[in-house]
N, C-alpha and C positions, 0 to 999 in steps of 0.2 A: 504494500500500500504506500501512499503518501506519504510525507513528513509534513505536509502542511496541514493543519485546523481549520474548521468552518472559521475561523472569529477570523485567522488568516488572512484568509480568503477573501472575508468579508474588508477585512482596512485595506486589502491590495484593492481590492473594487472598489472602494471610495477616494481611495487616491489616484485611479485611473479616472475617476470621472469629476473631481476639482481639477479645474484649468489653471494653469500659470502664465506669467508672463511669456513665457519663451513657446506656451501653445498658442497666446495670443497673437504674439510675432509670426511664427510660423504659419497660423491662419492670414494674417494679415499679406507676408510676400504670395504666398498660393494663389489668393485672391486678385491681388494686383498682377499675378501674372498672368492669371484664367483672359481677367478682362484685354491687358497687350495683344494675348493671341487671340481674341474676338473682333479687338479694330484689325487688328491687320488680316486676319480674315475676312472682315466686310470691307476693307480698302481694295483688297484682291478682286472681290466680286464685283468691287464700283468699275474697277482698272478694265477687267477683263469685259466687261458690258461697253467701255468707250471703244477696245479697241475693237470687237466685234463692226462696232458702228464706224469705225475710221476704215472698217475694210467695206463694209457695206457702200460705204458713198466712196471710196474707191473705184470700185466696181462698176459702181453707176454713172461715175466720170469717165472712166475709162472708156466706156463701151460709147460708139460713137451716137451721133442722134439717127435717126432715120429719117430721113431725106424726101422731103415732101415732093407733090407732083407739082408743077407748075400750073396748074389749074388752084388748089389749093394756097398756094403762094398768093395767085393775082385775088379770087376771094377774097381774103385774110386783108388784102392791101386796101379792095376797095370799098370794104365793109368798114374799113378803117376810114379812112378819107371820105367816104360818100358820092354822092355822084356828080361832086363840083369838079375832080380832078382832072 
């Protein structure tokens, strides 16, 4: 068996569950570091969401316009100007 006593037993459990300073501390860097790695994980998400979009309008500059008919063009012009021109 054991060498330890229930009364033992019983002060190691009360002194496992008063906190001290240095548990305090300890909680306190944990904490502060949970939240570090939460902004920069939401910094990551912001980043990677602009650069999606910096490729998207790439993409979309990139890619020439499509070239209207010349019917089209004189429309557009005179619809603009009216029928003074």
């Amino acid at each position: 068996m054991s060498e330890w006593t229930e009364a033992d037993l019983d002060a190691l459990f009360v002194g496992a569950r008063a906190g001290t300073a240095e548990d305090a501390g300890a909680a306190a860097r944990f904490l502060t570091r949970r939240a570090r790695v939460a902004r920069r994980r939401a910094a990551g998400g912001v980043s990677a969401a602009l650069a999606a979009a910096a490729v998207v309008a790439g993409v979309l500059a990139w890619r020439p316009a499509p070239t209207l008919p010349a019917s089209a063009a004189y429309a557009a012009y005179s619809a603009a100007q009216g029928d003074e021109w």
